[in-house]
ChimeraX commands (.cxc) that place a marker at each C-alpha (Angstrom):
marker #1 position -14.32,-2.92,41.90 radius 0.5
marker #1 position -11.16,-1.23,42.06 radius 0.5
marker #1 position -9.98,-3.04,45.05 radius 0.5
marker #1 position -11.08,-6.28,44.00 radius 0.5
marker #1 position -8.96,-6.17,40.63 radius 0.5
marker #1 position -6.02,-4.91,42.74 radius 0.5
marker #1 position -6.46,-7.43,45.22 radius 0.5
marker #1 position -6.46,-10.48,42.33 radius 0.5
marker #1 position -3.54,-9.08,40.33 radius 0.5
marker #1 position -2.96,-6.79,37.38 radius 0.5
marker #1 position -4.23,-7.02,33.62 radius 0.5
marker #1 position -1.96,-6.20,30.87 radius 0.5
marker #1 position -2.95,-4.82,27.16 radius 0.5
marker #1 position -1.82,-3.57,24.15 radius 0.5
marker #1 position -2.68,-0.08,23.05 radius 0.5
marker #1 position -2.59,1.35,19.94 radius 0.5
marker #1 position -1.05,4.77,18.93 radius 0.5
marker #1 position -0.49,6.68,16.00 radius 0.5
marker #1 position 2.80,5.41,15.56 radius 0.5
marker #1 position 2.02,1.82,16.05 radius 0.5
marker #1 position -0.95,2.47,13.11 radius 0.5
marker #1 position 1.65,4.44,11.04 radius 0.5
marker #1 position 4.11,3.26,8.49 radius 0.5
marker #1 position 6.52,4.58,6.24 radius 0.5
marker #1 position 8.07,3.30,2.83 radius 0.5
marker #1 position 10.01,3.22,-0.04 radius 0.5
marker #1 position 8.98,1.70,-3.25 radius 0.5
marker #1 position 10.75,1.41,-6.84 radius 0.5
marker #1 position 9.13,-0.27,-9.55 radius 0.5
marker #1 position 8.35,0.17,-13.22 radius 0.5
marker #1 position 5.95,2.28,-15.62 radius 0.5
marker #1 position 5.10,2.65,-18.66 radius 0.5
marker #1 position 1.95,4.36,-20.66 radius 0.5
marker #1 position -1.34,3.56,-23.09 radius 0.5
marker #1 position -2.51,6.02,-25.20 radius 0.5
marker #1 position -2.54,6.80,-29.46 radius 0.5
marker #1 position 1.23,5.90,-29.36 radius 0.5
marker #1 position 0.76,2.43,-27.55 radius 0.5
marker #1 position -2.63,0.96,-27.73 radius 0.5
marker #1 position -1.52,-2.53,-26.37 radius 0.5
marker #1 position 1.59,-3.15,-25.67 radius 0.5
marker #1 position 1.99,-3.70,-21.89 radius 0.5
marker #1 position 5.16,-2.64,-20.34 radius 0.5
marker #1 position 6.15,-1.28,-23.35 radius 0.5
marker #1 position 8.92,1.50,-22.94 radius 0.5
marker #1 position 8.74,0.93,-19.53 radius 0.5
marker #1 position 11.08,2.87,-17.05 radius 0.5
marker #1 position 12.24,2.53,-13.87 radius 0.5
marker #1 position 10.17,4.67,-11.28 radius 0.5
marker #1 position 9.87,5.07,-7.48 radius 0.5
marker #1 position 8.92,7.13,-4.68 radius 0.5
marker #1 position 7.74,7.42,-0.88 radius 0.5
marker #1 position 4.94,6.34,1.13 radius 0.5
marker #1 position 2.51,6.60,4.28 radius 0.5
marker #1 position 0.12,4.08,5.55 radius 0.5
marker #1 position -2.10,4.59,8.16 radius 0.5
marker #1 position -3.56,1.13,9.13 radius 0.5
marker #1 position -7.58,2.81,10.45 radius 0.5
marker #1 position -8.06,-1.17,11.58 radius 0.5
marker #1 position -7.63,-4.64,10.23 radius 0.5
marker #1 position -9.39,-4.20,6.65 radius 0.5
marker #1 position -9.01,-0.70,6.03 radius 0.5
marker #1 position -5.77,0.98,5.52 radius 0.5
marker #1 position -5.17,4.60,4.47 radius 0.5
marker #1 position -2.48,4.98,1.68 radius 0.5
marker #1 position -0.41,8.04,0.55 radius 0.5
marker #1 position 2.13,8.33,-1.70 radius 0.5
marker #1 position 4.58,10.06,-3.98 radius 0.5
marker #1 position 5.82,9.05,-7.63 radius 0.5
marker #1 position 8.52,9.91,-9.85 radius 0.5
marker #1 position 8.48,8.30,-13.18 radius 0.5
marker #1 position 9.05,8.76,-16.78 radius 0.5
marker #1 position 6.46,7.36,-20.23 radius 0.5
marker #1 position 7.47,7.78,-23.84 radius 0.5
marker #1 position 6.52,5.95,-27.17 radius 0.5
marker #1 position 7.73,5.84,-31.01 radius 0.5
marker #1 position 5.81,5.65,-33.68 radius 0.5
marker #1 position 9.00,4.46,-35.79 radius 0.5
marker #1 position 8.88,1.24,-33.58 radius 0.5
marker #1 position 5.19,0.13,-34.60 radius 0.5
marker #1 position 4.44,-2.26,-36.37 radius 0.5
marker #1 position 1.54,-1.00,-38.12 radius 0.5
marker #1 position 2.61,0.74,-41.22 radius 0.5
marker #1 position 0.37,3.81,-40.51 radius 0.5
marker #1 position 1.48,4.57,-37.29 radius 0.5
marker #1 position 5.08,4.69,-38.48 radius 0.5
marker #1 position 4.17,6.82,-41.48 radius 0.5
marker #1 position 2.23,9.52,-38.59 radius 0.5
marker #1 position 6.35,9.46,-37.04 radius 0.5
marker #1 position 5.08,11.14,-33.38 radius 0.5
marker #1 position 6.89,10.46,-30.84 radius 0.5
marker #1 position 7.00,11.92,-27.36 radius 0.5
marker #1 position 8.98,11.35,-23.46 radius 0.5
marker #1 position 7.42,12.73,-20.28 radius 0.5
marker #1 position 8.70,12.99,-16.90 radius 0.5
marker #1 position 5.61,11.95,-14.45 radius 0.5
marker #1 position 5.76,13.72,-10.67 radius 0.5
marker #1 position 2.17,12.11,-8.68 radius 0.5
marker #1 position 0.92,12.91,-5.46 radius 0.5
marker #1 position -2.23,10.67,-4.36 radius 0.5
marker #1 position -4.28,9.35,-1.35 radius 0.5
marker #1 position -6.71,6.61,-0.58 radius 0.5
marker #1 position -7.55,3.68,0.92 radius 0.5
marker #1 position -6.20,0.22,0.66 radius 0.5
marker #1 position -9.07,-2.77,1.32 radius 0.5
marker #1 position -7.64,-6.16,2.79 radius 0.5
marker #1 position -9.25,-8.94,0.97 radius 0.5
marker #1 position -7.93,-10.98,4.43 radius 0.5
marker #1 position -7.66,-8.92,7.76 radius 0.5
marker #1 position -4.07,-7.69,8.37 radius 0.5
marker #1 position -2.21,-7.13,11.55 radius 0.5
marker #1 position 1.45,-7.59,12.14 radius 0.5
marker #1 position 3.09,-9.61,14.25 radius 0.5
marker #1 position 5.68,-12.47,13.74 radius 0.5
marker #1 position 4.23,-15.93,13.41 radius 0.5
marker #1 position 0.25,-14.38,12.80 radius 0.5
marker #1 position -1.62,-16.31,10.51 radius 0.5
marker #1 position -3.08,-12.68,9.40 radius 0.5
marker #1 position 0.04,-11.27,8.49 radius 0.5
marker #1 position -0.25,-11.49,5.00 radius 0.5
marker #1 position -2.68,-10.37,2.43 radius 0.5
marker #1 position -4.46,-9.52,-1.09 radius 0.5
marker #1 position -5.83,-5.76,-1.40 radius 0.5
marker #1 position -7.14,-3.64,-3.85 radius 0.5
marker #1 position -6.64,0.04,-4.09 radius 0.5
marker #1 position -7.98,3.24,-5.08 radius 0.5
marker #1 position -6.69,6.73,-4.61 radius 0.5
marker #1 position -7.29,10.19,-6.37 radius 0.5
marker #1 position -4.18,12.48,-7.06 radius 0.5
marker #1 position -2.37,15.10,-9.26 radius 0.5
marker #1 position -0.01,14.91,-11.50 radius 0.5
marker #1 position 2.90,16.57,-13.34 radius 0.5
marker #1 position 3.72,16.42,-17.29 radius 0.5
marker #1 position 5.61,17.58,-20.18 radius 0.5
marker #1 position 5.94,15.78,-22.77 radius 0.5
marker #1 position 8.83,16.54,-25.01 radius 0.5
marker #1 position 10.15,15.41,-28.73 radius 0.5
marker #1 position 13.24,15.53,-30.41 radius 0.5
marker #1 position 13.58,18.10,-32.94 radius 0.5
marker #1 position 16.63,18.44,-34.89 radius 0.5
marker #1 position 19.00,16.64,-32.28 radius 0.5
marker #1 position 17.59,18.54,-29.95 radius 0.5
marker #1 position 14.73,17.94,-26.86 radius 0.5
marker #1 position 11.84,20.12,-27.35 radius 0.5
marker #1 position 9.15,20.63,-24.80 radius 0.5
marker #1 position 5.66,20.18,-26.85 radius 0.5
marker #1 position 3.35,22.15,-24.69 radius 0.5
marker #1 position 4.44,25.91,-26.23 radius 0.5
marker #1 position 4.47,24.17,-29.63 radius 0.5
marker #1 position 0.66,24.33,-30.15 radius 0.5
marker #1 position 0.99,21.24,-32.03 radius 0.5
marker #1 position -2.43,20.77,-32.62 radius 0.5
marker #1 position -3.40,24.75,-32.82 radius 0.5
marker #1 position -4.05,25.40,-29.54 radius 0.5
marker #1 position -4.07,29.13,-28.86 radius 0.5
marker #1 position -4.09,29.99,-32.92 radius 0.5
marker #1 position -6.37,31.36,-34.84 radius 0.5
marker #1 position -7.62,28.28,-36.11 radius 0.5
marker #1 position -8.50,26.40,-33.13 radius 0.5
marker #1 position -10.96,26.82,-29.90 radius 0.5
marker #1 position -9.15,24.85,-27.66 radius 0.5
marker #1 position -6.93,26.17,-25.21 radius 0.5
marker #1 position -3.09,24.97,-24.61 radius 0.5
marker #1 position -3.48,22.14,-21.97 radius 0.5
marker #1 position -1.97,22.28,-18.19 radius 0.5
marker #1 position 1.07,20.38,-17.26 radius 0.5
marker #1 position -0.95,19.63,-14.12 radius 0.5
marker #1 position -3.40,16.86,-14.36 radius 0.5
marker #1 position -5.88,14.44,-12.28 radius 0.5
marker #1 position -5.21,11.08,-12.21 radius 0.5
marker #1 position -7.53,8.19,-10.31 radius 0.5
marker #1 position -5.14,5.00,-9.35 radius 0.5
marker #1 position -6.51,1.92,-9.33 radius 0.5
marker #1 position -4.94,-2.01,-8.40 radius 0.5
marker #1 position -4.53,-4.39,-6.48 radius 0.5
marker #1 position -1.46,-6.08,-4.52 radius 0.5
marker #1 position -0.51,-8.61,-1.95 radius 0.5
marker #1 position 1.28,-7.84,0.74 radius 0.5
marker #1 position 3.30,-9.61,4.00 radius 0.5
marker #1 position 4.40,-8.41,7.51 radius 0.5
marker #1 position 7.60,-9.47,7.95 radius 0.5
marker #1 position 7.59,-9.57,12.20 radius 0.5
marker #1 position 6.61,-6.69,14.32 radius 0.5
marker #1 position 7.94,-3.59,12.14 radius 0.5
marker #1 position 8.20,-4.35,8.59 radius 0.5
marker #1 position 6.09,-4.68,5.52 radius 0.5
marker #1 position 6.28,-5.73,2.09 radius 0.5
marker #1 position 4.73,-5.45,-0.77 radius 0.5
marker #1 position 3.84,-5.64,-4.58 radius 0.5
marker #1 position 1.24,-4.32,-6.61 radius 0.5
marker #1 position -0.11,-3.43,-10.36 radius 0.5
marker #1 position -1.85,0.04,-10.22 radius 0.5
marker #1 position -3.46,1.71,-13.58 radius 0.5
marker #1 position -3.65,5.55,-13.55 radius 0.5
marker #1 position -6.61,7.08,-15.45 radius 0.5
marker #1 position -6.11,10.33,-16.46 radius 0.5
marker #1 position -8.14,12.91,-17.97 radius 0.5
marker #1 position -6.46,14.50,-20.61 radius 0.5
marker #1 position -5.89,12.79,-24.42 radius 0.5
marker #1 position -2.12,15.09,-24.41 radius 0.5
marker #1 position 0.16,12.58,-22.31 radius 0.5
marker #1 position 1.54,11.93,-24.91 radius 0.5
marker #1 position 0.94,15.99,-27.20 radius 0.5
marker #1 position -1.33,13.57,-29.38 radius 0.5
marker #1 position -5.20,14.31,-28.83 radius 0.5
marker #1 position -7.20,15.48,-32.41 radius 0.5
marker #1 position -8.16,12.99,-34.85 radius 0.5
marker #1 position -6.75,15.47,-37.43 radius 0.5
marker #1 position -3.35,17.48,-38.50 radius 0.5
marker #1 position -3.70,21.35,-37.77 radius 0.5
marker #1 position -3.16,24.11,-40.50 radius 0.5
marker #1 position 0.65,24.16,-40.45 radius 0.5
marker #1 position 0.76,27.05,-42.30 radius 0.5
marker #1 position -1.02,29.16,-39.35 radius 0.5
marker #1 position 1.20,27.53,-36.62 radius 0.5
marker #1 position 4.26,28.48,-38.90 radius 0.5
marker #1 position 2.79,31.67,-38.65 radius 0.5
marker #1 position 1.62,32.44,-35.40 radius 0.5
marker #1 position 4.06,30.53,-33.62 radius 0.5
marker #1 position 7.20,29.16,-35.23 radius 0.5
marker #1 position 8.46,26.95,-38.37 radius 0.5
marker #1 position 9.81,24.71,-35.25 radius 0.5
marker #1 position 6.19,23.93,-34.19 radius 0.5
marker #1 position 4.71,23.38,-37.79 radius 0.5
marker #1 position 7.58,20.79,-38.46 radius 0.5
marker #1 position 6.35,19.01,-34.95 radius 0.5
marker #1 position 2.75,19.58,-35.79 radius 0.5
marker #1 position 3.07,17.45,-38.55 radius 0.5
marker #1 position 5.99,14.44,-38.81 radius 0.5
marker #1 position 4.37,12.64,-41.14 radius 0.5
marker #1 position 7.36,10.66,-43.48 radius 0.5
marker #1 position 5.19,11.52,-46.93 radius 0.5
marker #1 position 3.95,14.73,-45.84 radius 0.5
marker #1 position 0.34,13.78,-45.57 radius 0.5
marker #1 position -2.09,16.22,-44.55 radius 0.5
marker #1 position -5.18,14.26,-44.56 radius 0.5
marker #1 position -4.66,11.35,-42.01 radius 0.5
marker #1 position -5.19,10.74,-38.63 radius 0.5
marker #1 position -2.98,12.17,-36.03 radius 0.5
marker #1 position -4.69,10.33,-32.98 radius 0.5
marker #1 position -8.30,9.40,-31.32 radius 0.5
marker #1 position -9.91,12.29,-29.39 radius 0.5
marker #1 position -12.45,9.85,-27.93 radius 0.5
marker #1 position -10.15,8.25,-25.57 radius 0.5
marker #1 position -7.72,9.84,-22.65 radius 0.5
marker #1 position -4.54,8.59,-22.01 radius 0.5
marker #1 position -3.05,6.54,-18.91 radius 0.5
marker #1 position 0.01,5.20,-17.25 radius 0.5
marker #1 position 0.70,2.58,-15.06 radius 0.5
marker #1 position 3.11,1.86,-12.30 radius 0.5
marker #1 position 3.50,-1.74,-10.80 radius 0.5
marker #1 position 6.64,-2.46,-8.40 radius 0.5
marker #1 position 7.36,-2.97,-4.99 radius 0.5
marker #1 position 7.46,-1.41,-1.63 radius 0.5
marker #1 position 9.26,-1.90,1.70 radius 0.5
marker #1 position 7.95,-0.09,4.68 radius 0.5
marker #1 position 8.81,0.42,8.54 radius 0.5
marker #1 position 6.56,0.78,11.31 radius 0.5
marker #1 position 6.84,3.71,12.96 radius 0.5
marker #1 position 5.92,2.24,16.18 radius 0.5
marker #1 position 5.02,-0.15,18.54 radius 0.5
marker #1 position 1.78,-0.50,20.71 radius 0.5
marker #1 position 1.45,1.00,24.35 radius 0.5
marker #1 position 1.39,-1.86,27.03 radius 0.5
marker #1 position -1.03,-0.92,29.55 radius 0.5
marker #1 position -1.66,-2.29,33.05 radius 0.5
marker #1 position -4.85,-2.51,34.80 radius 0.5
marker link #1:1,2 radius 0.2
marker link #1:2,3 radius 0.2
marker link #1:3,4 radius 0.2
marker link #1:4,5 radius 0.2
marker link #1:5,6 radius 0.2
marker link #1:6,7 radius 0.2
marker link #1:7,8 radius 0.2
marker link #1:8,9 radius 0.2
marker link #1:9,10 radius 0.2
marker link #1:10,11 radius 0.2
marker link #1:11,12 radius 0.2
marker link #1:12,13 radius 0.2
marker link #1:13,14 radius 0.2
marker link #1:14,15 radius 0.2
marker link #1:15,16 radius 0.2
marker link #1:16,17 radius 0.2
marker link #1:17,18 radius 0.2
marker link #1:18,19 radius 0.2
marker link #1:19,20 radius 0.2
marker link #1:20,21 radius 0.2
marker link #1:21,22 radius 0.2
marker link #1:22,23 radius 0.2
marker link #1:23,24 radius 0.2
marker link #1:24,25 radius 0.2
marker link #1:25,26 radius 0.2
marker link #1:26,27 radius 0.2
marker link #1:27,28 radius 0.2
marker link #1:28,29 radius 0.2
marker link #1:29,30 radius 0.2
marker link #1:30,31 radius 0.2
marker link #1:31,32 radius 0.2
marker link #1:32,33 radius 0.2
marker link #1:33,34 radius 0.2
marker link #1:34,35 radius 0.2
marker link #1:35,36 radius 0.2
marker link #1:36,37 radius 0.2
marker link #1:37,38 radius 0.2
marker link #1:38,39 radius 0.2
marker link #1:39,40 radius 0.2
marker link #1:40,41 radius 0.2
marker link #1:41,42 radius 0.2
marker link #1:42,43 radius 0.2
marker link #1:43,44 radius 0.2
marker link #1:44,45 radius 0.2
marker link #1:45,46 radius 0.2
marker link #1:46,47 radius 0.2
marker link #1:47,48 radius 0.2
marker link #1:48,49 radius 0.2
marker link #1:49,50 radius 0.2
marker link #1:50,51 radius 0.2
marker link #1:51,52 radius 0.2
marker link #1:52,53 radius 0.2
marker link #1:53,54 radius 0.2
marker link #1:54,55 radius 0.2
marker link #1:55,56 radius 0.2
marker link #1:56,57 radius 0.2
marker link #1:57,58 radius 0.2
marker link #1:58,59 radius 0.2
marker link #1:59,60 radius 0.2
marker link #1:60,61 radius 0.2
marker link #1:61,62 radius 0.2
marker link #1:62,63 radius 0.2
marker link #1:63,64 radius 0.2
marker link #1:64,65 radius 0.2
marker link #1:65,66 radius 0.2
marker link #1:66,67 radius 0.2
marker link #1:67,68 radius 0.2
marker link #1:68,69 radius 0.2
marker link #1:69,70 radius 0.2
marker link #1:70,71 radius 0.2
marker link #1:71,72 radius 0.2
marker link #1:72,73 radius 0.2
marker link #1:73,74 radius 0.2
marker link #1:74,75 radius 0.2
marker link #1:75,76 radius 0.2
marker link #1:76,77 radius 0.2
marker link #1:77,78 radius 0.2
marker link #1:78,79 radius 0.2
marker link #1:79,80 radius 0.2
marker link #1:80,81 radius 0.2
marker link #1:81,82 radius 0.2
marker link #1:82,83 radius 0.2
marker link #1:83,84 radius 0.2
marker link #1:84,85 radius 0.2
marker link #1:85,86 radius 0.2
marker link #1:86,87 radius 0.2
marker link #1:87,88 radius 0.2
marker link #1:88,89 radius 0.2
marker link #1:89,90 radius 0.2
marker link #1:90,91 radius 0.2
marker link #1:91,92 radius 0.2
marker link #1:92,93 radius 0.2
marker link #1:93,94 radius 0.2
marker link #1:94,95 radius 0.2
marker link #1:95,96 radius 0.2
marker link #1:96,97 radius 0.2
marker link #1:97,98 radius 0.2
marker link #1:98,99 radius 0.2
marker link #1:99,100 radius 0.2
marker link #1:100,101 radius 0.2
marker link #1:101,102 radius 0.2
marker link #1:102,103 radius 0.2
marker link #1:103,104 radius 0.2
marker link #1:104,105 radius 0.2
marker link #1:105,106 radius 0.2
marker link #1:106,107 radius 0.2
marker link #1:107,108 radius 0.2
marker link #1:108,109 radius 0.2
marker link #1:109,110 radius 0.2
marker link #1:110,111 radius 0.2
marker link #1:111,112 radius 0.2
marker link #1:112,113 radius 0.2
marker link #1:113,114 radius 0.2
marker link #1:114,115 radius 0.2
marker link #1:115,116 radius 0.2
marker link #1:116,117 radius 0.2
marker link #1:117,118 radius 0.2
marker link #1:118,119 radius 0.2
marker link #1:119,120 radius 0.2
marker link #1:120,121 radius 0.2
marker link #1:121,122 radius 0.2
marker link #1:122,123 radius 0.2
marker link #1:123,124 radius 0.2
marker link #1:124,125 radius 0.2
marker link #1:125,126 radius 0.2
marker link #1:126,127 radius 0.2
marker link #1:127,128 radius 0.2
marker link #1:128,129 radius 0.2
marker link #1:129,130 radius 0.2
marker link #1:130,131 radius 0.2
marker link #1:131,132 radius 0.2
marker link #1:132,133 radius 0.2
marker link #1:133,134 radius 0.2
marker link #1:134,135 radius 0.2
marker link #1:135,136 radius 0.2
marker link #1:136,137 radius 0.2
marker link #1:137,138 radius 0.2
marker link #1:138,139 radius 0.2
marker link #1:139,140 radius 0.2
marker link #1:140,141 radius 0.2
marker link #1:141,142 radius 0.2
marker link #1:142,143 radius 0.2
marker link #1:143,144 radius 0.2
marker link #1:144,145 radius 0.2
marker link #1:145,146 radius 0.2
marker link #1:146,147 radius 0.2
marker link #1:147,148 radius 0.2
marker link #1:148,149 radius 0.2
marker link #1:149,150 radius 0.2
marker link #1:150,151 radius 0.2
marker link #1:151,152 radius 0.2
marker link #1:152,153 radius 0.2
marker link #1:153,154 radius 0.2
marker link #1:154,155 radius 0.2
marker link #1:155,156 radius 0.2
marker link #1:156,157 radius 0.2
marker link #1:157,158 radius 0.2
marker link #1:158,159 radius 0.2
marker link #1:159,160 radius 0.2
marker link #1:160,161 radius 0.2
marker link #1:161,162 radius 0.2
marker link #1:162,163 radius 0.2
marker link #1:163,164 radius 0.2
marker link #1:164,165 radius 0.2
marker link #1:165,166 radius 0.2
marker link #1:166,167 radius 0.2
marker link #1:167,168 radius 0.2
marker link #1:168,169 radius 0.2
marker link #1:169,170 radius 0.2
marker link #1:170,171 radius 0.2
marker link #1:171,172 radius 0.2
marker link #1:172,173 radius 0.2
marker link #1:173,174 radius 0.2
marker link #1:174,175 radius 0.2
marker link #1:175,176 radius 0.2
marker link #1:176,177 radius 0.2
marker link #1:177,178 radius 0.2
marker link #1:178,179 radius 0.2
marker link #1:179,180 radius 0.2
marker link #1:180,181 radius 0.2
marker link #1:181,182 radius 0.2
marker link #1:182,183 radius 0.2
marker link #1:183,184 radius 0.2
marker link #1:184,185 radius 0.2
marker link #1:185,186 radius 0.2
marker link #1:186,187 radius 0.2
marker link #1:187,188 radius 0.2
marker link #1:188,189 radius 0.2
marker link #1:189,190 radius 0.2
marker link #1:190,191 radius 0.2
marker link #1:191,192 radius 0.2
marker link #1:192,193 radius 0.2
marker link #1:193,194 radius 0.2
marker link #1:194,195 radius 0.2
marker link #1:195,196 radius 0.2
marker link #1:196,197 radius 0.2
marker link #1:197,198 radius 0.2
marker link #1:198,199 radius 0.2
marker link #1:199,200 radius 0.2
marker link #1:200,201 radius 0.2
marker link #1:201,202 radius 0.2
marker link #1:202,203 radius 0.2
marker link #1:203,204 radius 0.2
marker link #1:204,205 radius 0.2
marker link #1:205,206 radius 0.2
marker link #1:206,207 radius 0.2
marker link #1:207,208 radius 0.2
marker link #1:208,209 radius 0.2
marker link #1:209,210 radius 0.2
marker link #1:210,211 radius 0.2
marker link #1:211,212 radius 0.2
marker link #1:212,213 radius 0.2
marker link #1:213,214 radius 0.2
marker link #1:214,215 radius 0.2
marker link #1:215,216 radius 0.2
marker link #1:216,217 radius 0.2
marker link #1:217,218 radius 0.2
marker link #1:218,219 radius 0.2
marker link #1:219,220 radius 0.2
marker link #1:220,221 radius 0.2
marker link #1:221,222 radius 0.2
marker link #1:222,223 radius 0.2
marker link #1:223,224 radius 0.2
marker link #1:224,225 radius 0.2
marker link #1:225,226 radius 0.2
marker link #1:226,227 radius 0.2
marker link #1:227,228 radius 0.2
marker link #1:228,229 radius 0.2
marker link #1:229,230 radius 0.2
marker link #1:230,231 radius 0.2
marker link #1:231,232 radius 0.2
marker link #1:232,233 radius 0.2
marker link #1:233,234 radius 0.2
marker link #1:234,235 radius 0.2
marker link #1:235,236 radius 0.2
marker link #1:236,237 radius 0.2
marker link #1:237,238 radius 0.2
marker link #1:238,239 radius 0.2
marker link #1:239,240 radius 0.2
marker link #1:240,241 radius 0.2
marker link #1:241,242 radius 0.2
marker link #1:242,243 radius 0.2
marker link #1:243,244 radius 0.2
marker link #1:244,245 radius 0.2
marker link #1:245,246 radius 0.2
marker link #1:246,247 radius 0.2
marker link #1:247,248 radius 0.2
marker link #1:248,249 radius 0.2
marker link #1:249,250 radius 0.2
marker link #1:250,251 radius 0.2
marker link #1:251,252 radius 0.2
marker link #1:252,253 radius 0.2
marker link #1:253,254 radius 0.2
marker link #1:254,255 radius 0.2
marker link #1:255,256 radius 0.2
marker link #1:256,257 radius 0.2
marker link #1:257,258 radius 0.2
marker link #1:258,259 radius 0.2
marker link #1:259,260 radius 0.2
marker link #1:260,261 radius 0.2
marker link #1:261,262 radius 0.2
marker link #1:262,263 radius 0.2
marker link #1:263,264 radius 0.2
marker link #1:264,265 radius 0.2
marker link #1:265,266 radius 0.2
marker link #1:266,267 radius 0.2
view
């Protein structure tokens, strides 16, 4: 068979290699956060945010997605409108550092490839990751990290729960549309919701205001004050809604290079 193909000519083929299936990228976008601070409000307080990414395109449909994010959430009570919410007076900033993976699904088959009718698409996403916070206050013109506080009690004597991690799971979940842009480049832009599992994105997660007078106690005057901003000193209402976790979301764009181009093979 050999010398029969040989003899009639030579085949040529593409062949695909890690490189060719591998891309790298850049995206910047904004984010902002829901919680007991901002029930509704989308993009409310939103920052600017951005980070790196891999893609590893398994085949047409499927696409493996990795990334890293640097953002920043925050919300003020003072800026409510409901009358309650600015008499609580929380407020809170947190830097965000995620890592997550997972896989991107191609509503149309993608390939690359300048002129391809298939070089464009709608995709949803879904990833699992980690993530970094700390939300902080000011307290007395100064920034105060909230955590050591034990605004809520945690770690007194009059409390079972535990100070919360900084370090957090997060599940991502959205959906984009994204375009090839010839042979090497891709672009996209996408809306991605991160649910979290922790109510203290924001240091707000008990329906009700800790003993100050233990936290002045066994921790400081600094973290009673924080433990309870109410404007008329209330002791009695509702600091926030244990029955729901907080989340963030990220939505922005993202340019990325091919690493590499297929093998051409003759046969």
């Amino acid at each position: 068979m050999f010398l029969i193909l040989s003899c009639v000519g030579s085949f040529k083929a593409q062949r695909k290699t890690f490189f060719s299936k591998s891309e790298f990228g850049l995206n910047v976008g904004q984010m902002y956060y829901i919680g007991d601070l901002n029930q509704f409000k989308p993009f409310y307080q939103s920052n600017w945010s951005g980070g790196i990414m891999y893609r590893y395109n398994l085949q047409p449909r499927f696409t493996l997605r990795f990334n890293y994010l640097y953002g920043k959430v925050e919300a003020y009570d003072k800026e409510s409108s409901n009358s309650l919410f600015v008499n609580r007076n929380l407020e809170f900033r947190s830097v965000i550092h995620e890592v997550a993976g997972g896989l991107e699904f191609h509503y149309i088959p993608f390939t690359f490839g300048k002129g391809n009718k298939n070089a464009g698409t709608v995709y949803l996403l879904a990833q699992l990751g980690g993530f970094y916070m700390n939300p902080k206050a000011m307290y007395k013109d100064s920034l105060v990290a909230l955590q050591p506080m034990s605004t809520e009690g945690q770690g007194t004597s009059v409390a079972t729960r535990k100070p919360y991690s900084h370090y957090q799971l997060c599940v991502p979940l959205g959906m984009g549309v994204k375009f090839a842009i010839g042979n090497k480049l891709t672009v996209n832009f996408d809306l991605v919701i991160r649910k979290t599992f922790t109510d203290y994105l924001d240091d707000v997660g008990s329906g009700t205001y800790a003993n100050s007078k233990v936290i002045d106690k066994e921790v400081s005057q600094m973290a009673a004050d924080l433990s309870n901003r109410s404007l008329d000193g209330s002791k009695y209402g509702v600091r926030g809604n244990p029955a729901t976790k907080d989340w963030y979301v990220y939505s922005g764009m993202t340019i990325a290079l091919r690493l590499g181009r297929e093998k051409i093979c003759f046969y």
